[in-house]
Every structure is written in C-alpha cells, then in structure tokens.
MARDRENVEX-471465 format. One record per residue: residue number from 1; residue in one letter; z negated, y, x negated of N, C-alpha, C in turn. Coordinates in pm, whole numbers, plus 50000, padded with zeros to 5 digits. Example, Ala and Ser with C-alpha at 12.3 -4.5 7.8 and 13.67 -1.06 7.14 Angstrom:
<pts>
1; a; 49220; 49431; 48681; 49220; 49550; 48770; 49220; 49670; 48680
2; s; 49292; 49775; 48715; 49286; 49894; 48633; 49213; 50003; 48710
</pts>
This chain:
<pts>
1; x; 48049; 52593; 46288; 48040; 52459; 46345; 48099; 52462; 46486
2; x; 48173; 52366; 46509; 48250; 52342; 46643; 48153; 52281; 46738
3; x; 48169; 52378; 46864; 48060; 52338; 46968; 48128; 52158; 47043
4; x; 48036; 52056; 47001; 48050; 51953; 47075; 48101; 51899; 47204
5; x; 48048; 52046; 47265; 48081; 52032; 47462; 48271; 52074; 47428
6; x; 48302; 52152; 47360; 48414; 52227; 47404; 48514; 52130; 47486
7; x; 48541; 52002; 47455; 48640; 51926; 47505; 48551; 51873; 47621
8; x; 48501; 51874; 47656; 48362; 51797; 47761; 48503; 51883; 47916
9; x; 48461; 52029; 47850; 48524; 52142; 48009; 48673; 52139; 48048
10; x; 48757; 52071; 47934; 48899; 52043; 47940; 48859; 51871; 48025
11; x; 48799; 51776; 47985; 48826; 51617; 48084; 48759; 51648; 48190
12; x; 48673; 51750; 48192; 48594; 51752; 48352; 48697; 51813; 48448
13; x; 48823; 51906; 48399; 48936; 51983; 48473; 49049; 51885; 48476
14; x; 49060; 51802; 48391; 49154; 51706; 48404; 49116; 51594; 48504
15; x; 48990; 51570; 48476; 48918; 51472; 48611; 48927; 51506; 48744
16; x; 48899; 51670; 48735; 48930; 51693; 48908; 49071; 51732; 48924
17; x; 49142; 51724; 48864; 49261; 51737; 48894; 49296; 51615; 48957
18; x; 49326; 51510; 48844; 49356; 51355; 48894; 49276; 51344; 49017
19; x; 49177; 51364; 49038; 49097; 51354; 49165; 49155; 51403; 49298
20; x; 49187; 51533; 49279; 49279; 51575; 49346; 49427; 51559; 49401
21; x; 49471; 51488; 49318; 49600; 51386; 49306; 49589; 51252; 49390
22; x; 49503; 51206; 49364; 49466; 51110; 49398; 49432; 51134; 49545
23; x; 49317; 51199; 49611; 49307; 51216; 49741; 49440; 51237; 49801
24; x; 49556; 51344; 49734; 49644; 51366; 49828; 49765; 51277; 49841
25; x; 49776; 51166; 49727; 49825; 51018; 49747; 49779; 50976; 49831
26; x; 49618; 50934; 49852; 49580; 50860; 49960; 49608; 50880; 50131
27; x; 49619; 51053; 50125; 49671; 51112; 50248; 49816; 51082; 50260
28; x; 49886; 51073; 50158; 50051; 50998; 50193; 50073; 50917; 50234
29; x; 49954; 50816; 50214; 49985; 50673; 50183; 50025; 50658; 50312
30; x; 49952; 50685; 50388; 50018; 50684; 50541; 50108; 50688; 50619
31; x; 50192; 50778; 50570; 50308; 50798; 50607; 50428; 50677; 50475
32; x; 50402; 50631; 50439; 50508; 50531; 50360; 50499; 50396; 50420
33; x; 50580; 50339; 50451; 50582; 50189; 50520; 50637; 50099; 50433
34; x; 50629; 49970; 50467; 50693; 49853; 50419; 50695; 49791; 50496
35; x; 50776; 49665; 50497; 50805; 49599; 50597; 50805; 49440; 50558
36; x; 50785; 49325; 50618; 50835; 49190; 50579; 50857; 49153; 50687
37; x; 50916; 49033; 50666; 50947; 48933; 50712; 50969; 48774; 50759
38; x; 50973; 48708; 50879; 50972; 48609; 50859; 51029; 48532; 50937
39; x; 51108; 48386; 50916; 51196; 48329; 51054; 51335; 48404; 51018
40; x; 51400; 48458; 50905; 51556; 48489; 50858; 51521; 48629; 50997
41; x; 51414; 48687; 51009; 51397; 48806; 51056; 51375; 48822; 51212
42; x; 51341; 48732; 51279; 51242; 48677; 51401; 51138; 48761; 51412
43; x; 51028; 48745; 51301; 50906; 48801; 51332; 50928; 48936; 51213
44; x; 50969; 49057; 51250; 50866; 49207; 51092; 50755; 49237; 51160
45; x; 50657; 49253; 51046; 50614; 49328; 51012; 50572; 49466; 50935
46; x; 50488; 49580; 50996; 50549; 49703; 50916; 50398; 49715; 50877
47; x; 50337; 49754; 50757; 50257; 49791; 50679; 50238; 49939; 50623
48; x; 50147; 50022; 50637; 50155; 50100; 50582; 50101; 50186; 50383
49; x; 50092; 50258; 50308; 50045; 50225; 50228; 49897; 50270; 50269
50; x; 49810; 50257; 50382; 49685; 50262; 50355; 49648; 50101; 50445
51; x; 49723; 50017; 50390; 49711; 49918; 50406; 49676; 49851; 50546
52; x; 49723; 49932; 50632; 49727; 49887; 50815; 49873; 49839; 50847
53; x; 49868; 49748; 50961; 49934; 49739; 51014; 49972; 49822; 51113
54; x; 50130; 49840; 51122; 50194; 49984; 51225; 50259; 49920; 51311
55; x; 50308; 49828; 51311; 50421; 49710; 51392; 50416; 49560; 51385
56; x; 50492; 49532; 51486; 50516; 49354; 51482; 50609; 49418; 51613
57; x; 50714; 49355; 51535; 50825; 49328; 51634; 50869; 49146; 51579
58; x; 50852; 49087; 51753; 50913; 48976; 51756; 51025; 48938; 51844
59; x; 51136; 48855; 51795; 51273; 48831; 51870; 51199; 48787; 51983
60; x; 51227; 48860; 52113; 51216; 48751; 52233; 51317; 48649; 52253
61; x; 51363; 48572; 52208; 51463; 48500; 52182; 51357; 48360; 52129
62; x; 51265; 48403; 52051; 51152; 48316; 52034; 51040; 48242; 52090
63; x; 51035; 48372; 52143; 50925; 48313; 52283; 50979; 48234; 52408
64; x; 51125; 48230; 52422; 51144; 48143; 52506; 51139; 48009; 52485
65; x; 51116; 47948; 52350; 51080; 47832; 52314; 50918; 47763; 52337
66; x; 50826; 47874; 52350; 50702; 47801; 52357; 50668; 47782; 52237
67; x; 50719; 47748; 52149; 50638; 47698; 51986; 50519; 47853; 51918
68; x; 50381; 47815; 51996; 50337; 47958; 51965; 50279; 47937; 51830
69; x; 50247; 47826; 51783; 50205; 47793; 51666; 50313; 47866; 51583
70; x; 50414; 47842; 51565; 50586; 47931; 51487; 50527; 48025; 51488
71; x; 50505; 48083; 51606; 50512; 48217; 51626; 50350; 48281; 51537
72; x; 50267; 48246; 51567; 50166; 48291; 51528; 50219; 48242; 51307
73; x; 50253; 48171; 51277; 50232; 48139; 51156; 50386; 48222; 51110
74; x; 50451; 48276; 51159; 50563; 48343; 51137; 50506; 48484; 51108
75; x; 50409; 48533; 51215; 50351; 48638; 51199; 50233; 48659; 51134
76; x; 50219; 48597; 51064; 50111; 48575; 50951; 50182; 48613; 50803
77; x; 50272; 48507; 50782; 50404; 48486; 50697; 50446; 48657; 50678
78; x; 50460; 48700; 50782; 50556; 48866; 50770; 50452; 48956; 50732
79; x; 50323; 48979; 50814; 50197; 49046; 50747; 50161; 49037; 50607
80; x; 50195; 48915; 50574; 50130; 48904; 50423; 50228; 48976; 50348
81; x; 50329; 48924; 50384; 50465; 48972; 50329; 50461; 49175; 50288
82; x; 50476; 49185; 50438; 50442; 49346; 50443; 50340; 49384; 50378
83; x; 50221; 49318; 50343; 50113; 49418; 50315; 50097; 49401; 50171
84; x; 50150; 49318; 50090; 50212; 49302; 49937; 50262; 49381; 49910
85; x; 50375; 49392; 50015; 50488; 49558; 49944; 50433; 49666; 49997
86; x; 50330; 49688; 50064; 50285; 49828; 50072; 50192; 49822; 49931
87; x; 50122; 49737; 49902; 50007; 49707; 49817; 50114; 49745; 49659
88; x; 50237; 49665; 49658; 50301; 49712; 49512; 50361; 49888; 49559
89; x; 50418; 49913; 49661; 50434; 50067; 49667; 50303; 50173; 49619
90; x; 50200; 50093; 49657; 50088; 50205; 49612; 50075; 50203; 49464
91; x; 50108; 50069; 49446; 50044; 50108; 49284; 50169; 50162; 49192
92; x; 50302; 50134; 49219; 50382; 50236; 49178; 50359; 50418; 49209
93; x; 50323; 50415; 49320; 50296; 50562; 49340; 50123; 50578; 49236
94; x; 50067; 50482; 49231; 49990; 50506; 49111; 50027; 50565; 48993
95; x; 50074; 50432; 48966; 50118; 50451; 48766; 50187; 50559; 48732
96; x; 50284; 50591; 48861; 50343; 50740; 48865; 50248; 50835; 48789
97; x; 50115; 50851; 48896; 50022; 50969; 48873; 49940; 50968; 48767
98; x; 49924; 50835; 48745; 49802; 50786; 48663; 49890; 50754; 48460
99; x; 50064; 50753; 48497; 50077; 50725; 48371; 50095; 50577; 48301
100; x; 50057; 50531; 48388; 50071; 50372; 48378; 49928; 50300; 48331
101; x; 49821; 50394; 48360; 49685; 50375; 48276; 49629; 50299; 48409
102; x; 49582; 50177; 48397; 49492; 50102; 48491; 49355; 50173; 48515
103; x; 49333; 50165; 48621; 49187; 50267; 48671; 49098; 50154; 48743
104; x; 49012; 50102; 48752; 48891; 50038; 48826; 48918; 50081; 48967
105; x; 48912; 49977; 49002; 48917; 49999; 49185; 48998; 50061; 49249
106; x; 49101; 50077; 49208; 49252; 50150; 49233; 49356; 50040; 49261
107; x; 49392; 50025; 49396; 49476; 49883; 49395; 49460; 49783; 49267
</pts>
C-alpha cells in the first residue's frame, strides 16, 4: 500500500520554493520602475514595483502659469498612470514565476 503522505513532502518543497521566489521578487520589485505621464509630458511620474513613488518631475515651464489646480490634477493623472504600470510589471513578473496560475492576494 502506497503511503498517503508521500506527495504531501514533494508540495511542501515546492511551496517553499515558490515562497522563496516570491520573497526574492518582492526584493526586486524595488529596483524596477515605471513611469507615466501627464500634460504631452509636463508632469512624470516614476513608480516603483513595490508600489512607491520614486519621482515627480515637473516642467518649470508650468509653474510659471499659476494654474496649480493643472498642476496638482496633472500630477495625480501621471501617479495613477505610473502606478498601473508598475502594478501590470509586477504581475507579469508574476505569471512569469507563478506560470500564469492566479494566487490570492498577489497583485
């Protein structure tokens, strides 16, 4: 008779593996950026994949107008922007690891 557990000690090594994969994605994530934009490229923003913001560069060319409302909703506009494409970079660097298998609470 075939012992029940035997495959139990092969997904518990495959679990910490992926586990392990996974932490050292999350330590990358850091170092990968994205960027958006907004205003035909006035206001970027740079995003990283652990989902922070790293930058805002704005044209001073903008601010000499006064319109801070623009400005503030420009830089809203580019954040969202940026933090989408860090948000789809992670989950490509997912499906990479993962296979294309959706995981709970994983982007």
């Amino acid at each position: 008779m075939k012992n029940p557990f035997g495959n139990m000690s092969n997904i518990l090594k495959q679990a910490q593996a992926m586990q392990e994969q996974m932490a050292k994605l999350q330590e990358q994530a850091a170092t990968k950026t994205a960027s958006g934009t907004a205003g035909g490229g006035i206001v970027t923003v740079t995003a990283n994949g652990a989902m922070q913001i790293v930058s805002v560069v704005i044209d001073p060319e903008v601010g000499k107008g006064g319109d801070v409302e623009m400005i503030q909703d420009l830089v809203l506009a580019a954040t969202n922007e940026a933090l989408r494409k860090a948000k789809d970079l992670m989950e490509q660097e997912m499906k990479a690891l993962t296979g294309g298998l959706k995981m709970p609470g994983l982007f």
